[in-house]
N, CA and C atoms as a LAMMPS dump frame, in Angstrom:
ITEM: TIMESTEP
0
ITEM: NUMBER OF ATOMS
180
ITEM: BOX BOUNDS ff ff ff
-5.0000000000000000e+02 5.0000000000000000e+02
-5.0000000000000000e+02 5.0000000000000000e+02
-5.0000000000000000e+02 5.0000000000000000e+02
ITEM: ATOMS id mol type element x y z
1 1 1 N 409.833 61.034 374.044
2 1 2 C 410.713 61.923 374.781
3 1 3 C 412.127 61.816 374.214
4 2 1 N 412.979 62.905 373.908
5 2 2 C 414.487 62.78 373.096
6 2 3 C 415.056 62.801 374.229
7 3 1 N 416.141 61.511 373.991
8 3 2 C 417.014 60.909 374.867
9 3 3 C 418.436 61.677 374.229
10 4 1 N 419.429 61.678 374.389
11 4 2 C 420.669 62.085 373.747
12 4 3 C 421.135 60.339 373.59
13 5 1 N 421.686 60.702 372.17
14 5 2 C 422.056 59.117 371.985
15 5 3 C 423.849 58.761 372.468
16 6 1 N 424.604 59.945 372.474
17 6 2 C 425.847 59.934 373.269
18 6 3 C 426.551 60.794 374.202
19 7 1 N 427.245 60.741 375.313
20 7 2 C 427.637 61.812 376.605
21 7 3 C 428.18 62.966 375.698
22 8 1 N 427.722 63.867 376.259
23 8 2 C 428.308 64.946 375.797
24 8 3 C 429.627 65.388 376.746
25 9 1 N 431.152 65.527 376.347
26 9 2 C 432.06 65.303 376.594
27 9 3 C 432.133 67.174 377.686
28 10 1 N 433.149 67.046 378.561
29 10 2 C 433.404 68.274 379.161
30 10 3 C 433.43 69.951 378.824
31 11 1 N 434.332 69.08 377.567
32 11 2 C 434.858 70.595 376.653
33 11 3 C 433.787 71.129 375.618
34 12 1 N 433.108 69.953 375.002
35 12 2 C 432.246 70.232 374.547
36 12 3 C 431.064 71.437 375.153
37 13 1 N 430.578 70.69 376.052
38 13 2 C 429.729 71.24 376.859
39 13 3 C 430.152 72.487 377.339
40 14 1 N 431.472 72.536 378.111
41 14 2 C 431.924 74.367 378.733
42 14 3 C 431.931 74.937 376.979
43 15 1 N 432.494 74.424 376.472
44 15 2 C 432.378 75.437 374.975
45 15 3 C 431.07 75.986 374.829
46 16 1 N 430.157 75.388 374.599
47 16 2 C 429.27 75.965 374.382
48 16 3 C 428.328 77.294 375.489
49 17 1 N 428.667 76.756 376.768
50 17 2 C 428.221 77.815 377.867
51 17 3 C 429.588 78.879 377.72
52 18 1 N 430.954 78.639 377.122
53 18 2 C 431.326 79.946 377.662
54 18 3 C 430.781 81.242 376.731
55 19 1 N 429.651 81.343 375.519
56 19 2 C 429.573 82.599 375.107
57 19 3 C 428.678 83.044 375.574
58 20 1 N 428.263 82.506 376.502
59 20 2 C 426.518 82.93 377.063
60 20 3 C 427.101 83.824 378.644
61 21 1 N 428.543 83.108 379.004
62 21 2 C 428.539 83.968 380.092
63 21 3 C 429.59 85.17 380.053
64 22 1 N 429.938 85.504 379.625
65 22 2 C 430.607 87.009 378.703
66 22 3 C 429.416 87.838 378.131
67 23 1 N 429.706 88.943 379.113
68 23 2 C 428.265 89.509 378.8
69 23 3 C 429.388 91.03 378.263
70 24 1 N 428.49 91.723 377.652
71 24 2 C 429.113 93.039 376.996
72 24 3 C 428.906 94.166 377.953
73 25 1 N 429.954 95.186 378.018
74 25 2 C 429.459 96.338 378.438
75 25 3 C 428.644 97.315 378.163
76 26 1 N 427.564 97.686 379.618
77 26 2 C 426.253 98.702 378.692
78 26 3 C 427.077 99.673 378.213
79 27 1 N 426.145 100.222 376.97
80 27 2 C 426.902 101.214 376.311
81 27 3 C 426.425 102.946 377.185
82 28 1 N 427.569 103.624 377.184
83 28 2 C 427.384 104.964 378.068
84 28 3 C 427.754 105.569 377.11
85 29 1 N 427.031 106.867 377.126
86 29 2 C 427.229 107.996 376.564
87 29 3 C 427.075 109.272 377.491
88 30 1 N 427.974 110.592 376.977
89 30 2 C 427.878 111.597 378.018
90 30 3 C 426.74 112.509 378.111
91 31 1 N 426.105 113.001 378.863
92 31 2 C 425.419 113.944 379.145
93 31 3 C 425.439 115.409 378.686
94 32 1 N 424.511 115.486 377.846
95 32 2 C 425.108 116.896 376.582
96 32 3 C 424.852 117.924 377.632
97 33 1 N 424.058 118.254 378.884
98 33 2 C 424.713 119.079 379.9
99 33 3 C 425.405 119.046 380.657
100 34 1 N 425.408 117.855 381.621
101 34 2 C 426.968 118.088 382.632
102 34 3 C 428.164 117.18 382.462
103 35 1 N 427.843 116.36 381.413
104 35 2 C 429.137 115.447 380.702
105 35 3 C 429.25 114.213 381.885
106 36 1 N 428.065 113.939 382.468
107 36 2 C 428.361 112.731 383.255
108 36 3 C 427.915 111.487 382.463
109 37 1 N 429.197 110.342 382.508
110 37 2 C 428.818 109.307 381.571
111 37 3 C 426.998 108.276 382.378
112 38 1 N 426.285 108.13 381.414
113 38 2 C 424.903 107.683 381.476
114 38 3 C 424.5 106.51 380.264
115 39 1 N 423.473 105.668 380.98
116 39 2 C 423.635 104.892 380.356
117 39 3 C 422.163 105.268 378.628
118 40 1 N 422.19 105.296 377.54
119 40 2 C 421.866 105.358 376.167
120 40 3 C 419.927 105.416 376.625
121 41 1 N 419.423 106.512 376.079
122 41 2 C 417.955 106.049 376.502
123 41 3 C 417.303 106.622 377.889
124 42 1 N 417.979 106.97 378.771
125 42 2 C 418.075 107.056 379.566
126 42 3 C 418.152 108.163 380.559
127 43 1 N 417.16 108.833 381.116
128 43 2 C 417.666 109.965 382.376
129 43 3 C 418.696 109.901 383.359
130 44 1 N 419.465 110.917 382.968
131 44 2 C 420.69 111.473 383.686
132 44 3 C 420.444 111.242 385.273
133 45 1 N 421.23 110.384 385.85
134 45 2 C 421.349 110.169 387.023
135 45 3 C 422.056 111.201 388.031
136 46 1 N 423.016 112.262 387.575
137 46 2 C 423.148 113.241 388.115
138 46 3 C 422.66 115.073 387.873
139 47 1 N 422.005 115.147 386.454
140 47 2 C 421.356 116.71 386.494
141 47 3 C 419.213 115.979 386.408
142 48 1 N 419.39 114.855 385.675
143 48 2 C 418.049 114.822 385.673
144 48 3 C 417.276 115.223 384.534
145 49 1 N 417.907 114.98 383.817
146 49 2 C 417.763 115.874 382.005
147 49 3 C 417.672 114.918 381.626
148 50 1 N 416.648 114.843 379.909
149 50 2 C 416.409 113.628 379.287
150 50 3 C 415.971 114.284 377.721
151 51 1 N 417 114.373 376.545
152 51 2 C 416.825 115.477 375.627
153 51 3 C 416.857 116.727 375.674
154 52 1 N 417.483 117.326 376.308
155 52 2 C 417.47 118.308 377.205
156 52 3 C 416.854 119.202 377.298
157 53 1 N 415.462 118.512 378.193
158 53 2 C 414.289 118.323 379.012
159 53 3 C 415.03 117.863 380.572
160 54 1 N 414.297 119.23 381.15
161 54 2 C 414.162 118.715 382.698
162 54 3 C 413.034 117.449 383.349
163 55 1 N 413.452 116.448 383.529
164 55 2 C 412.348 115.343 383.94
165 55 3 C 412.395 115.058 385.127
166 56 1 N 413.745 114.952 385.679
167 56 2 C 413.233 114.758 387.849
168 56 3 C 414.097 116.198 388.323
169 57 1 N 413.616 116.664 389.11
170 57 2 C 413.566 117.734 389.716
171 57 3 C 415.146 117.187 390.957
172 58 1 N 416.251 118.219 390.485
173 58 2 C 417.53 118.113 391.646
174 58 3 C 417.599 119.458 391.936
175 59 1 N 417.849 119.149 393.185
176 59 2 C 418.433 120.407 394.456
177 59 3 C 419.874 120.335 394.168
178 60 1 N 420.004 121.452 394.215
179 60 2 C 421.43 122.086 393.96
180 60 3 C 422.145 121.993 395.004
């Protein structure tokens, strides 16, 4: 079983966790029909378009 052979010091240790908790922003792009920002991949959360293809059905 691997033991650590010396303490791993404070700074050490937060150094290494702080790049794991900085996370990036999802990337958005606009909606080539109603220009609402959406997230890449993804059906339009406000017309419902996906390539612009109708895929969920909105009431006007």
């Amino acid at each position: 079983m691997a033991v650590p052979k010396k303490k791993v010091s404070k700074a050490r240790r937060d150094s290494r966790r702080s790049s794991v908790s900085k996370l990036d922003a999802p990337n958005l792009v606009k909606c080539p029909k109603c220009g609402e920002l959406t997230l890449a991949h993804h059906v339009c959360n406000n017309c419902g378009t996906y390539k612009g293809e109708e895929i969920v059905k909105k009431e006007a």
